[in-house]
N, C-alpha and C positions, 0 to 999 in steps of 0.2 A: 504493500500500500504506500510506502513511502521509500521514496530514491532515497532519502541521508538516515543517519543513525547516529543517533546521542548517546554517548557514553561517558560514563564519570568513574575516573582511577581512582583510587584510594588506598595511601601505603599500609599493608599488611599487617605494621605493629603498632598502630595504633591503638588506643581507647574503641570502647564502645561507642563514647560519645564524641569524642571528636571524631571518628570517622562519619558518624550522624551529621555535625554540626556540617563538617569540609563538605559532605554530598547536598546540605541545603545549600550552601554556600555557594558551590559550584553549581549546582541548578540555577542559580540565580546568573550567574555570568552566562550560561547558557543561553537563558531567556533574553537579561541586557544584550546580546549579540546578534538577537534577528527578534524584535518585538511581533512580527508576524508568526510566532510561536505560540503567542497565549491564543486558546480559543475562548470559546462564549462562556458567558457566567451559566452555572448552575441552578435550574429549581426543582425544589421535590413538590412531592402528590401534595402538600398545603402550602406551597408557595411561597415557602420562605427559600432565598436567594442567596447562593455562595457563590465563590470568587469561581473566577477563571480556572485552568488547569494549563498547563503543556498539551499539546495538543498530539504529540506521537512517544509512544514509549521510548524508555530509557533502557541500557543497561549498565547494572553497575559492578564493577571489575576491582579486586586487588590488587598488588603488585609490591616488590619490595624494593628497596632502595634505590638499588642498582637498575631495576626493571621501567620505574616510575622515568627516571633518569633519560632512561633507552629511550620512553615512550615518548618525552618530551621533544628529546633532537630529532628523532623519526616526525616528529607534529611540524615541526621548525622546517625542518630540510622540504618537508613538500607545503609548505606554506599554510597548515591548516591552522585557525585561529583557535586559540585556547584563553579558558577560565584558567586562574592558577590561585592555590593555596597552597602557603608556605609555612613553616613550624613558630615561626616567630608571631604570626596571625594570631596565636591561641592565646596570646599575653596582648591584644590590644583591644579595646574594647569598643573601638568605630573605623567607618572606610575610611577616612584619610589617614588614620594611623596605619591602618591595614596598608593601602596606596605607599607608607612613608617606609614602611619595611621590605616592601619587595623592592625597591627604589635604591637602596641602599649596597644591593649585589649587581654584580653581572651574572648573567646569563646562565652561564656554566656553574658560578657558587651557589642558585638556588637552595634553599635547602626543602624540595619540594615533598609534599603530603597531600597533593592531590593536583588531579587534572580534571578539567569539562572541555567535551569536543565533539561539535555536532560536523557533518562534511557526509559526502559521497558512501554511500554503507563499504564499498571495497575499501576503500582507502582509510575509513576510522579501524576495519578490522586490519588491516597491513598496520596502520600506525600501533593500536594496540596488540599486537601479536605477543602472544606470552604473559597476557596478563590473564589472571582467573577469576570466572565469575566469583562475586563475593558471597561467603556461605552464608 
């Protein structure tokens, strides 16, 4: 039903909840990246009215250090746009703090704990190659 596919890394040794918090997180940069994502608000059988949703599934993948790593320059090298959360994120407590610590590495010192990355379904599974679904 759908040419792209959304998918959200998340490193391996994480928390319970920070790997929660990084896949809201990174949903959310997903969404910020094509606003033609959200579909229609919800009503049930009495009419009361919730928010919008995503509008095609997601999956969401582990991956350890080294792998998350991989997955990134693999994203980079064929130009696919990424959400990113980094370790220092979990100690700030708004986006521009958040914006002030990714800000402060290059590229390669990330010290990354997650990805979001919507694109072509071949090429998000080529970029994520080796990572596993999360149990």
């Amino acid at each position: 039903m759908f040419d792209t596919k959304i998918a959200i890394v998340v490193r391996d040794d994480l928390l319970t909840w920070q790997k929660l918090n990084v896949t809201a997180f990174l949903t959310s940069g997903v969404l910020g990246g094509n606003a033609t994502l959200l579909g229609e608000p919800y009503v049930d059988a009495s009419g009361v009215l919730y928010t919008p949703l995503i509008i095609q599934p997601m999956i969401v993948l582990t991956a350890d250090r080294a792998g998350l790593t991989k997955i990134h320059q693999r994203a980079l090298e064929r130009s696919v746009r990424l959400s990113i959360y980094i370790e220092d994120m979990f100690a700030t407590g708004h986006d521009a703090a958040n914006r002030a610590s990714v800000r402060q590495y290059p590229t390669e010192a990330l010290n990354l704990v997650g990805l979001g990355l919507r694109d072509d379904k071949k090429l998000v599974d080529k970029v994520t190659k080796g990572a596993r679904m999360h149990p």
